[in-house]
C-alpha positions as CSV (number, residue, x, y, z in Angstrom):
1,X,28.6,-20.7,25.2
2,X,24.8,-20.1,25.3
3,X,23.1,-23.5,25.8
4,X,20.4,-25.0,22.8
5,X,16.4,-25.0,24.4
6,X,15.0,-28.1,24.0
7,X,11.8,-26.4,22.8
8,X,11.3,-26.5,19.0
9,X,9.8,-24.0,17.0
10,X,6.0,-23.7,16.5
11,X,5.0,-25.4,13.3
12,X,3.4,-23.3,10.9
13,X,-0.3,-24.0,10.6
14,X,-0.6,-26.3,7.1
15,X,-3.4,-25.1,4.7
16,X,-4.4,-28.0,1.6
17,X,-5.9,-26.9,-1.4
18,X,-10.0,-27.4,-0.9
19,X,-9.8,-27.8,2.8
20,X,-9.3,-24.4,4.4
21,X,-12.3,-24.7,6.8
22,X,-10.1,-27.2,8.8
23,X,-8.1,-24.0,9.5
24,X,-10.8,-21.0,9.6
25,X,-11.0,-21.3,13.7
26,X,-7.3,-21.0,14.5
27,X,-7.3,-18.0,11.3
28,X,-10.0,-16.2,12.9
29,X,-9.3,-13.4,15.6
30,X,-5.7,-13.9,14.9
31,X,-2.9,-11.1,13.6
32,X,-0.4,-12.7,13.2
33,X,2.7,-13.3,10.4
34,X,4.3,-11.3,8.0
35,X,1.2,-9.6,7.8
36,X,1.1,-8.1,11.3
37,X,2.7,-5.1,9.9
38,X,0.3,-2.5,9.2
39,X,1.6,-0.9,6.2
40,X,2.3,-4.7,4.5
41,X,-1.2,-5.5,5.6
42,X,-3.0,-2.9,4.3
43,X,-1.1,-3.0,1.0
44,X,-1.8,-6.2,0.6
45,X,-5.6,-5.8,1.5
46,X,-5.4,-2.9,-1.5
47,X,-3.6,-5.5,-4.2
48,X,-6.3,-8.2,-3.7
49,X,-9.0,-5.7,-3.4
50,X,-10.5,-7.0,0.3
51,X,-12.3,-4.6,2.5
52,X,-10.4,-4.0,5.7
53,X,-13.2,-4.0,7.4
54,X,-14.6,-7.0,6.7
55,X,-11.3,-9.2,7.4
56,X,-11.9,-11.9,10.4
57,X,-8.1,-12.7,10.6
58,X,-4.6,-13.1,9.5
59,X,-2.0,-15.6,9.7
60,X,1.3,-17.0,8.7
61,X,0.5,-20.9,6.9
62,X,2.5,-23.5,5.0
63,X,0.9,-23.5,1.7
64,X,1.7,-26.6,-0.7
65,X,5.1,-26.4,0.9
66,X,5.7,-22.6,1.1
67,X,5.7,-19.9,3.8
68,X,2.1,-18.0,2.9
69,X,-0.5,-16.1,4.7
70,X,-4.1,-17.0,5.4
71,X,-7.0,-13.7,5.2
72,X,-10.5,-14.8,6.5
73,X,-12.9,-12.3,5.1
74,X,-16.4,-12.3,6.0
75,X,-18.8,-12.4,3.1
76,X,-22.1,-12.3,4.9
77,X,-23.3,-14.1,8.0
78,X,-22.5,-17.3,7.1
79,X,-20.2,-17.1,4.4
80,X,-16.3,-16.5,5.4
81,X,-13.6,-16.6,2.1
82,X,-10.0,-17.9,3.1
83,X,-7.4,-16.2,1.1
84,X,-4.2,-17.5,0.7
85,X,-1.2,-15.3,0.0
86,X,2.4,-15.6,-0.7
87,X,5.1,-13.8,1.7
88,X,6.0,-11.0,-0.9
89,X,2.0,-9.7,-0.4
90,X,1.6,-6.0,0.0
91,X,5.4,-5.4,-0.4
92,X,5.9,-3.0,-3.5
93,X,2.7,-3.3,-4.3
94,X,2.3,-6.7,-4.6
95,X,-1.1,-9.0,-4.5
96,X,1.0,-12.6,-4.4
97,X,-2.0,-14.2,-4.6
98,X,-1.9,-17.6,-4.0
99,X,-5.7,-19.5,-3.4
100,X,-8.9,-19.0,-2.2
101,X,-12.1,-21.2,-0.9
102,X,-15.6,-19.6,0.4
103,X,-16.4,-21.3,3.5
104,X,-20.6,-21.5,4.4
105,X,-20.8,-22.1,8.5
């Protein structure tokens, strides 16, 4: 019998409603989360109409108790929008979106 780790599971990052600039610096630069997947990610980039391009980073967050995704998008140089996403994003189609806050740095 394989023996338990004592190591427990990383906790997903938490995102509350009107406070996503807590989170931008550990969203930025990262690809990670459901949408680390090319083909999700770019079909969920189509459904919420967001420039590929201009996408800082993506990860996998706890939103108001659910398993979500967080899209920093650069607006202009200091303006960055958080987009929050639900796990079903890009799948089929799907835009699963969730919440949003514009971020001025």
């Amino acid at each position: 019998m394989g023996q338990l780790s004592g190591a427990a599971a990383p906790k997903a990052l938490e995102l509350a409603p009107g406070r996503f600039q807590d989170a931008l610096p550990s969203i930025e630069g990262a690809q990670k989360g459901p949408l680390s997947d090319p083909v999700t990610f770019a079909g969920c980039l189509a459904a919420n109409k967001i420039a590929g391009a201009a996408v800082r980073g993506v990860t996998g967050v706890s939103y108001q108790g659910s398993a979500a995704s967080a899209i920093a998008v650069k607006i202009d140089a200091t303006h960055t929008r958080v987009v929050v996403v639900g796990r079903s994003c890009g799948i089929n189609g799907a835009a699963a979106y969730l919440a949003e806050q514009t971020i001025t740095r």
